[in-house]
TIMIDREN-218910 format. One record per residue (C-alpha): residue in one letter; x, y, z. Coordinates in pm, 1 decimal. Each point is the difference from the previous one (the first is absolute). Layout:
BEGIN
A,X,Y,Z
...
# end
This chain:
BEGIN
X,3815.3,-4118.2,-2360.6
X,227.6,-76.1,313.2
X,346.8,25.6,-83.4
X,141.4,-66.2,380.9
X,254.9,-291.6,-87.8
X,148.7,174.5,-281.2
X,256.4,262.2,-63.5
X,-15.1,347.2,-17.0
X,-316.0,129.8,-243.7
X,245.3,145.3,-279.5
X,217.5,-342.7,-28.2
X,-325.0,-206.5,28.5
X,-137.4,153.4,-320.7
X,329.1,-57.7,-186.6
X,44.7,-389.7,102.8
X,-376.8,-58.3,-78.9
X,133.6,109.7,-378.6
X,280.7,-209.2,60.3
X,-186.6,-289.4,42.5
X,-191.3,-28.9,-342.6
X,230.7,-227.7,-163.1
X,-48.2,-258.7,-257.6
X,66.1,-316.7,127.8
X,243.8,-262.3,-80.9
X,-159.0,-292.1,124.2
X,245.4,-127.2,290.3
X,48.4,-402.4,54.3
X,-149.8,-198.0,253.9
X,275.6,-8.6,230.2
X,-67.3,230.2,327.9
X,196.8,-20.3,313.7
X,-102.3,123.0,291.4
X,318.6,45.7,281.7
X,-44.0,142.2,410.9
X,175.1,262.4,86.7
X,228.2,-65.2,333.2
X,-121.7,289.2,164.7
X,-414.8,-60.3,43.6
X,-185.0,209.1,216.6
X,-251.8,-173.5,199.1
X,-395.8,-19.5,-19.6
X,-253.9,69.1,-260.7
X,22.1,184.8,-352.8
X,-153.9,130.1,-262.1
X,108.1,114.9,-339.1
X,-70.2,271.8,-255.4
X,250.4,128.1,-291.4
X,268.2,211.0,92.9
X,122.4,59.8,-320.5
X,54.5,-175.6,-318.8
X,355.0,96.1,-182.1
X,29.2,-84.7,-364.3
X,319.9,269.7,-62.7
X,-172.1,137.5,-304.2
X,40.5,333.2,89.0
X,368.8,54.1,-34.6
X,329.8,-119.7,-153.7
X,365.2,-102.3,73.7
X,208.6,-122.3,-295.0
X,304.5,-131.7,215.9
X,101.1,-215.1,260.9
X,193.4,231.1,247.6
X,-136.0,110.7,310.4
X,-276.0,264.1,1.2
X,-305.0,130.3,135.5
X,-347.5,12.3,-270.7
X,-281.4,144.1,129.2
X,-338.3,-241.8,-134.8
X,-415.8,58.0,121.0
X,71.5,-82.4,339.5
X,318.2,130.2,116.6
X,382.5,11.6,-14.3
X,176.6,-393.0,-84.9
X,342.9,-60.6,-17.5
X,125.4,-169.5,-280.8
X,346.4,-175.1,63.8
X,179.4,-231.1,-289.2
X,-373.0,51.1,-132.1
X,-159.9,201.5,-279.3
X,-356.0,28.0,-152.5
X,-36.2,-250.0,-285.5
X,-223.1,64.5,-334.7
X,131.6,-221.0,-226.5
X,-164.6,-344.4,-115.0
X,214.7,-161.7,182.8
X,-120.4,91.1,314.9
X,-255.9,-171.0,185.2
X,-254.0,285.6,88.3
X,-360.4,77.5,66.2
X,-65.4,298.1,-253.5
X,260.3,197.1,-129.0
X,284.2,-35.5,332.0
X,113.7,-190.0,222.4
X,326.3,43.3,251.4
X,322.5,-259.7,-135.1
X,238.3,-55.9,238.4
X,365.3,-133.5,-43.9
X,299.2,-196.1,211.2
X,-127.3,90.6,398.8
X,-208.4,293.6,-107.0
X,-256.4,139.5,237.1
X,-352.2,165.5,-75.5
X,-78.7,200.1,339.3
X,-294.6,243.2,102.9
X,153.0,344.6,127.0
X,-321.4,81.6,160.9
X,-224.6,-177.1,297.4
X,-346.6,-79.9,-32.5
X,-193.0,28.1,370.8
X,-263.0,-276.0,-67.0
X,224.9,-215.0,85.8
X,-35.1,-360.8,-234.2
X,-208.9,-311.5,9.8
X,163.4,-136.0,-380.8
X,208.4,104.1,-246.4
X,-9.3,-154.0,-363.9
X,222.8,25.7,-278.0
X,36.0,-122.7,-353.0
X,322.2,-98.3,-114.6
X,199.8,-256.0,-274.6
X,310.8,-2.2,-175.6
X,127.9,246.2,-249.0
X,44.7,-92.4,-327.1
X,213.3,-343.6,-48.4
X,207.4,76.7,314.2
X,23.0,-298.8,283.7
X,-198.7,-12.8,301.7
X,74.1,203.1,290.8
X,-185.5,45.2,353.4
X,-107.3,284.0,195.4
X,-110.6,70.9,319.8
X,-258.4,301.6,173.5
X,140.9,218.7,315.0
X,-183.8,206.1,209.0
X,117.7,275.5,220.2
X,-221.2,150.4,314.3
X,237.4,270.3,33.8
X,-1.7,218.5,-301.7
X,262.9,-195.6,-144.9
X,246.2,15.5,213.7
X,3.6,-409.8,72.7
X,-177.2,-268.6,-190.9
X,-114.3,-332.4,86.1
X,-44.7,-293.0,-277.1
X,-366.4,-44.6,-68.3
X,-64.7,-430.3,84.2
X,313.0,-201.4,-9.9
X,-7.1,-115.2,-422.2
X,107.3,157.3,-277.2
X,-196.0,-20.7,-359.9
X,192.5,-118.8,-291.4
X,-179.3,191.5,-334.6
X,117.3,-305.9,-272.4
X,-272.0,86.9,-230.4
X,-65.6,276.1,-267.2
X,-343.2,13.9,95.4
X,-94.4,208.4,245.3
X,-106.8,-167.3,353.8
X,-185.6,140.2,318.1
X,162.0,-51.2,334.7
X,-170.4,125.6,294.9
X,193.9,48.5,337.8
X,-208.7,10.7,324.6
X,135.6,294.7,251.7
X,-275.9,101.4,228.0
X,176.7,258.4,147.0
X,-158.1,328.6,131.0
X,112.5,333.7,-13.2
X,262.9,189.3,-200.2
X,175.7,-254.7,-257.8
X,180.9,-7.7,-322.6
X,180.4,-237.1,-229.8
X,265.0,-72.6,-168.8
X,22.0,-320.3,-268.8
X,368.4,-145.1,2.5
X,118.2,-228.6,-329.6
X,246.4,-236.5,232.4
X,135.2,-229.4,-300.9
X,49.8,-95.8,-380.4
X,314.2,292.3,-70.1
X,-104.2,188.4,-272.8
X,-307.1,-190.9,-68.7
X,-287.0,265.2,-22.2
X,-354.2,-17.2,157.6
X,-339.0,186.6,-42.3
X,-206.1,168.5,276.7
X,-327.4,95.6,-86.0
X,-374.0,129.4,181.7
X,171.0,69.0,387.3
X,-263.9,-35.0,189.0
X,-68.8,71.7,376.7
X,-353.7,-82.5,205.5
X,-33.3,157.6,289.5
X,14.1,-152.4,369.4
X,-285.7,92.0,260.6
X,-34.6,-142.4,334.4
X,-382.4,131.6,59.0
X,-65.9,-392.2,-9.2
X,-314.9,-129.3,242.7
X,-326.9,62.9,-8.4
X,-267.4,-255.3,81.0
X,27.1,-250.6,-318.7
X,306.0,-222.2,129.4
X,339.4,-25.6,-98.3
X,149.6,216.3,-265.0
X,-296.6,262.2,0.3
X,58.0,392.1,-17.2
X,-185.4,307.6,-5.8
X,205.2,236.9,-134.6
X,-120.4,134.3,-317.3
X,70.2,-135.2,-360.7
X,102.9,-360.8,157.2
X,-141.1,-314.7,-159.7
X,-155.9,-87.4,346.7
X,-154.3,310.9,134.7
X,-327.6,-179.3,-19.7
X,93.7,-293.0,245.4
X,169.5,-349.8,-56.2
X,-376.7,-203.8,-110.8
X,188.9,-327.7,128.1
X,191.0,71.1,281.4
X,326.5,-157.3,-221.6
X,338.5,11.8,122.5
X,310.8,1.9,-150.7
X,68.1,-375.7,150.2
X,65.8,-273.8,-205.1
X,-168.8,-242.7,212.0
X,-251.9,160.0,-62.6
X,-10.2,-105.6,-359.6
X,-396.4,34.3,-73.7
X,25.4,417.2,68.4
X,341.5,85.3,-82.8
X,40.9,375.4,20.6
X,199.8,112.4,-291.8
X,105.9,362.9,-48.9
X,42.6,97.2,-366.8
X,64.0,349.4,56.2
X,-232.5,69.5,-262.1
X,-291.1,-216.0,143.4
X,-29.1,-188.7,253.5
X,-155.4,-359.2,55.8
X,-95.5,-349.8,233.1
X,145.2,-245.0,-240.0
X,-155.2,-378.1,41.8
X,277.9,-261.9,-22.4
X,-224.0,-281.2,-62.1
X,-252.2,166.9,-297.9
X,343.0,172.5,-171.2
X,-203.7,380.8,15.8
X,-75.1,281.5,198.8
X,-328.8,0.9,255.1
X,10.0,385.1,-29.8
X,237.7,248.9,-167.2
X,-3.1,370.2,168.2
X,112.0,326.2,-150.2
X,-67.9,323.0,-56.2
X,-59.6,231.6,-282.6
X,84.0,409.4,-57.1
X,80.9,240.0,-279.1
X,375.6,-76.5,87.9
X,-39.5,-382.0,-63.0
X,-92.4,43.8,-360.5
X,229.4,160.3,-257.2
X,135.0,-158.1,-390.0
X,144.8,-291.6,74.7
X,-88.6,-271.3,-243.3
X,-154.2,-374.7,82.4
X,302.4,-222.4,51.7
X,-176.6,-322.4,-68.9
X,287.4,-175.3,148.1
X,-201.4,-310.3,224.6
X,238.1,-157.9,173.9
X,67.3,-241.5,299.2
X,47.6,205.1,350.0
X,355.4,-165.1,154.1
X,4.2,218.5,281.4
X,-285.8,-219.7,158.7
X,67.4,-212.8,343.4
X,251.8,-263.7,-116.7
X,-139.0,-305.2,-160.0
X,-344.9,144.0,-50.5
X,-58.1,-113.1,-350.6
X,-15.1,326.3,-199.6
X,-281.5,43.8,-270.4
X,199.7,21.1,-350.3
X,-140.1,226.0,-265.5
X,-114.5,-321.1,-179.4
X,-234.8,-129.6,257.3
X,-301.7,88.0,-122.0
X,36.2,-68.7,-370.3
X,-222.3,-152.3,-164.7
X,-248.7,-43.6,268.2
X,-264.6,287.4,-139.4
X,54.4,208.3,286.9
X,200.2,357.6,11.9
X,298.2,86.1,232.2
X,-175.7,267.1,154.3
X,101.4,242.3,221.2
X,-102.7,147.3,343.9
X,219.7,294.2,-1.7
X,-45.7,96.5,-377.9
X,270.4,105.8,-196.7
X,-193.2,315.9,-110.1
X,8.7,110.3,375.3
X,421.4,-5.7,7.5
X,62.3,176.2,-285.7
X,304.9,263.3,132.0
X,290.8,-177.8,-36.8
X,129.2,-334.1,-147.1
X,57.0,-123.3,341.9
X,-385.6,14.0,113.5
X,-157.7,-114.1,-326.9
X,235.9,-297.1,-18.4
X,-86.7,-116.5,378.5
X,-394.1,-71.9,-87.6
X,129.0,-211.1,-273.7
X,154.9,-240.0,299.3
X,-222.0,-329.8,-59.0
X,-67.3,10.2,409.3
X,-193.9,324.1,-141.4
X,-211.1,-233.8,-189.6
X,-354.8,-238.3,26.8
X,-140.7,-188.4,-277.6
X,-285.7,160.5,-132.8
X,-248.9,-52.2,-267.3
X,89.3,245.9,-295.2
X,-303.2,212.3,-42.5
X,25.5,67.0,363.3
X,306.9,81.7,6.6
X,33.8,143.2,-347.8
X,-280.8,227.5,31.5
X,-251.2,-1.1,336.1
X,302.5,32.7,187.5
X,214.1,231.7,-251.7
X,-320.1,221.9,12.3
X,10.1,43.7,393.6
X,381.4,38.7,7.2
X,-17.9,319.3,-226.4
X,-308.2,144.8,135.3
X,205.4,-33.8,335.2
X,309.0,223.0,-208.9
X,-280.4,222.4,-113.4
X,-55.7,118.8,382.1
X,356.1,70.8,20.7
X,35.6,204.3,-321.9
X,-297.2,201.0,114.9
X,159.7,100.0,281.2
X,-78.8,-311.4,296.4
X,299.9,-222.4,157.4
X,-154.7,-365.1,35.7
X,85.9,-328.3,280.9
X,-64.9,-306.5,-171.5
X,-44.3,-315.4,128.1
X,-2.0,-329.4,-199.8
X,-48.4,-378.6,-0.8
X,-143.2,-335.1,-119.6
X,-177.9,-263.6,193.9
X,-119.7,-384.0,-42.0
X,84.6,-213.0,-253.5
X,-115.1,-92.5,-309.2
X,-69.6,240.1,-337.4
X,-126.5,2.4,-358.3
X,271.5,164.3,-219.0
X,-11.7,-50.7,-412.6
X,61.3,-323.9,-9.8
X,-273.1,-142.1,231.6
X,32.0,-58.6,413.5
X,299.0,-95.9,194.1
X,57.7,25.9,345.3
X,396.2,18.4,-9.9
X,287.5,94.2,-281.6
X,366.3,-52.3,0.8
X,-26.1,-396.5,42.9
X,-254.1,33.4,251.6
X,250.6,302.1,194.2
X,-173.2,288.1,-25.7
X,-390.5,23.9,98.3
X,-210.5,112.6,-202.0
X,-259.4,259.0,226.6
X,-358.8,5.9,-43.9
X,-40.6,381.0,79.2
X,248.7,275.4,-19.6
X,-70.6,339.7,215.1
X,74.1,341.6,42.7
X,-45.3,295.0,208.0
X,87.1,341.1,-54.2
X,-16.2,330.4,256.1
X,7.8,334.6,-178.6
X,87.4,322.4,154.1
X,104.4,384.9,-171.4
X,359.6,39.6,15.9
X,90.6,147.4,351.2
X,225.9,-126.5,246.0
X,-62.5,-207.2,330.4
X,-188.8,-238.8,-203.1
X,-101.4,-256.7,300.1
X,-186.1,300.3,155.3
X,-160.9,123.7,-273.0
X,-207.9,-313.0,-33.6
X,-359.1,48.2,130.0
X,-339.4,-196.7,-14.0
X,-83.1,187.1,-356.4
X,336.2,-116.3,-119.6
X,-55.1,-156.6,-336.6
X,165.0,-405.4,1.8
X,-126.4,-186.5,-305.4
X,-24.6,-382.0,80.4
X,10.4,-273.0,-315.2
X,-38.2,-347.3,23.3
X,26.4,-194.6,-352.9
X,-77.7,-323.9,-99.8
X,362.4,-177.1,-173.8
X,-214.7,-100.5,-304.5
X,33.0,112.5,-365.3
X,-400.4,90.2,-81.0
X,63.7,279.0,248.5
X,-124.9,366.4,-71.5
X,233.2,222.3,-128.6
X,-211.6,234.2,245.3
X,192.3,-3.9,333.5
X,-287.8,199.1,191.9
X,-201.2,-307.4,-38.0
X,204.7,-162.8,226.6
X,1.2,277.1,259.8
X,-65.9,-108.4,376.0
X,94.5,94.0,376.6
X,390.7,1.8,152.7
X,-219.0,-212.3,268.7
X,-106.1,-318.7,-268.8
X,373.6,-60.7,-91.0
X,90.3,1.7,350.9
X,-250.5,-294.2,60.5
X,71.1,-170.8,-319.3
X,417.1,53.3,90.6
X,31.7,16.5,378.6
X,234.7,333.8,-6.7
X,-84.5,332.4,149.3
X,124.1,256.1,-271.5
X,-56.5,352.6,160.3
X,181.9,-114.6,320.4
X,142.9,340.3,54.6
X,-301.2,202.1,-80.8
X,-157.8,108.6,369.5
X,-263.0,-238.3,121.8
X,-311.4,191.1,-44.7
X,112.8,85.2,-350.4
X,99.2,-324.6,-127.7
X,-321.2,-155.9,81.9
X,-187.2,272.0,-176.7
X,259.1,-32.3,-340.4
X,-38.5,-386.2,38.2
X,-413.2,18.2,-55.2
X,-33.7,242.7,-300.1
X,-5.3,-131.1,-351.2
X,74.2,280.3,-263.0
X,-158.1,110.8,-266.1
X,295.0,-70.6,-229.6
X,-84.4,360.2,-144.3
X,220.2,241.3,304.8
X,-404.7,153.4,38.0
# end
C-alpha cells in the first residue's frame, strides 16, 4: 500500500496503533478557521498523521520535551491528563494551564491542507480560548493560523478544524491565550497533507496524484464558487463532493479507499447539521428526515473512514447524506459497500464514485418525492461506480482497458434486492441518465473502453 504522504515507515506503524481509540462521541460544534498564510492553486489531501498522545506521559506542568508515535512535542504549562476529569479520547489527552503552549519539535514535509483537533474544558474550570501557530522555518518564527481564537466552554469534547494549505516543511504549535489558570484539553492532533498536483482534465479542483479523492476526474465540472450554488465543490478532506443548494444533498461524493483508510475506529453515529456550508445555505439538521420512512444514507460510508475519529465523524456530516429507502440502504447498498472493503482487505486500493439522481422514491412508509418540509429531494435512483486496482503506486497509469470498474445503478425503492449485482450496468448508462463524465482523467482511448463494459459482479 502507498505510504508517500506519510512519515517515515517505523513512526507510521506506531501512529496507526495510536489511532485505535475508543471514542468519546464529540458535540456538534466544528469550526473550521483559514490560515493567513495560503498557498495558491489546487490541493488534495491524505492523513499525515493522527496524534492521540497515548503513547507517553508527563505528570506536571513545567516545561519539557515527551516523545509520543509521531515525534518530539513540547509541553509548556502543560502535562498529560488521565484522570476523569479530563476531557479525552481514550485513555490521554494533553491539559494545558494559564498561557501554556503544546508545540511539535519536529517538521512534517507534506506540507498541510487541514488540521483538526478535539478540545473542551477541564473539569469545572471556566472557559478559556486558544489559538493554532504554524512555523515554515523549523520553528524558528510562527505565524497565527486565521485571525480567531476558539474559546473551549464546554466539558465535552468539540472538533475544530483549521484550514492551512500550506506546502512544504511545516509544524505547529497550539497556544492557550486566556482564562489564567483555567485548564483545557487537547486531544486526536491531526494533520492532512497539502499537494499541489491539482489539474487534470475533469475541471476545477481535480488531481491525479495518488490516494486523492479526485484522481478519477471532477464528474461535474463543480467549482468551489458559490454562485455556483447547484455544483458547489466542497472538500471534506476525507471525501470530496458537488453539493446541490437547491435539493439540500450531494450530486456525487468522491473518495478513495486503501488498507491505510481502514483501522478500529468505532461508528460515531453523531448526524449532524454541516455549518461550515456557504453562508445562509439552509443546512440539513440531523432531524430532517424523521419520520419520513426513508434512511440518512450515506455516499461516503462510515465503514470506509474508519482510522481516526476525525474521518469517521466527517461522513456523518448530513451534506454526506440522501434519503433513501431502508432496505436499500440498509442492506443492497450495505452489501456493495463491504464487498467494496473486501477488495481492499484482500490486498486492492479502490476510487469510488457516488451519487443520486431524479426525484421521487418509495421508502417504508410509501412514496414521496421530497423530506424535510419539502427541503430535501427525495432521488429516484442512487449510483455508484467503483475502479479496482492491486496496490502499487502511480495509480492513474496503472489503469488500462482490462481495468476492472464496477458500475451500479439502484432503484430508491424499498422492494429492492438485497442482491446488488442485480443492479449491475455500464459507467456509460449513468453518464446518460446523469450528464457527468466520471473517468475524466483516465486517457481517451481507455475511458471509452472502461465506460462500455458491464462486470460480472464476480472479479472473473
Amino acid at each position: 500500500m502507498k505510504l508517500k504522504h506519510l512519515l517515515a515507515p517505523l513512526a507510521i506503524a506506531l501512529m496507526l496503533a495510536s489511532c485505535q481509540k475508543n471514542e468519546t462521541t464529540p458535540s456538534a460544534e466544528k469550526l473550521n478557521l483559514s490560515s493567513t498564510n495560503n498557498t495558491n492553486g489546487s490541493y488534495a489531501s491524505t492523513q499525515t498523521f493522527d496524534e492521540g498522545f497515548e503513547s507517553a506521559g508527563k505528570t506536571a506542568y513545567a516545561d519539557a520535551d515527551v516523545t509520543f508515535t509521531s515525534g518530539s512535542w513540547d509541553l509548556n504549562s502543560a502535562l498529560v491528563g488521565t484522570s476523569a476529569s479530563d476531557a479525552k479520547v481514550g485513555s490521554h489527552s494533553i491539559r494545558i494551564e494559564n498561557t501554556g503552549t503544546l508545540g511539535m519539535n519536529f517538521d512534517v514535509t507534506t506540507g498541510a491542507s487541514t488540521v483538526t483537533m478535539e478540545y473542551a474544558v477541564f473539569g469545572s474550570d471556566g472557559s478559556s480560548a486558544f489559538q493554532l501557530w504554524e512555523s515554515t522555518n523549523g520553528g524558528s518564527t510562527y505565524t497565527q493560523v486565521g485571525t480567531t481564537s476558539i474559546t473551549a466552554s464546554s466539558t465535552t469534547l468539540a472538533t475544530a478544524t483549521f484550514t492551512v494549505n500550506v506546502a512544504g516543511t511545516i509544524r505547529f504549535q497550539v497556544r492557550k491565550t486566556t482564562g489564567g489558570t483555567n485548564r483545557i484539553n487537547i486531544d486526536e492532533f491531526t494533520i492532512n497533507s497539502y499537494s499541489s498536483t491539482g489539474g487534470g482534465t475533469g475541471g476545477g479542483g481535480s488531481s491525479t496524484a495518488d490516494n486523492t479523492n479526485l484522481m478519477l476526474g471532477n464528474p461535474s465540472n463543480a467549482t468551489a464558487d458559490i454562485s455556483n450554488f447547484d455544483n458547489y465543490l466542497y472538500d471534506h478532506t476525507y471525501y470530496v463532493e458537488s453539493y446541490n443548494r437547491d435539493r439540500n444533498e450531494p450530486n456525487w461524493v468522491s473518495w478513495y479507499v486503501g488498507s491505510t483508510s481502514l483501522g478500529s475506529q468505532d461508528r460515531a453515529n453523531d448526524f449532524r447539521a454541516d455549518p461550515n456550508l456557504p453562508t445562509g445555505w439552509y443546512e440539513v439538521p440531523a432531524t430532517a428526515y424523521s419520520g419520513s420512512g426513508f434512511d440518512r444514507g450515506h455516499n461516503c460510508p462510515s465503514g470506509d473512514r474508519t482510522s481516526t475519529v476525525a474521518a469517521n465523524e466527517e461522513t456523518f456530516l448530513m451534506d454526506n447524506m440522501v434519503p433513501q429507502a431502508p432496505q436499500n440502504n440498509e442492506q443492497t447498498w450495505a452489501n456493495l459497500e463491504e464487498y467494496g472493503r473486501s477488495l481492499v482487505a484482500a490486498g486492492d486500493e479502490i476510487y469510488v464514485i457516488m451519487g443520486s439522481y431524479g426525484s421521487g422514491g418509495t421508502g417504508s412508509s410509501g412514496s414521496a418525492t421530497t423530506v424535510d418540509g419539502g427541503l430535501v429531494v427525495v432521488p429516484s435512483n442512487i449510483w455508484k461506480v467503483i475502479v479496482v486496482l492491486p496496490n502499487g503506486d502511480n495509480d492513474l497509469s496503472r489503469i488500462t482497458s482490462t481495468t476492472r470498474v464496477i458500475a451500479v445503478n439502484t432503484p430508491n425503492i424499498n422492494t429492492i434486492s438485497s442482491d446488488w449485482t442485480q443492479y449491475i450496468t455500464t459507467v456509460k448508462s449513468i453518464e446518460t441518465a446523469t450528464g457527468y463524465s466520471l473517468l475524466t482523467n483516465v486517457p481517451a482511448n481507455i475511458r471509452t473502453v472502461l465506460e462500455n463494459v458491464k462486470d460480472s459482479g464476480t472479479g472473473n
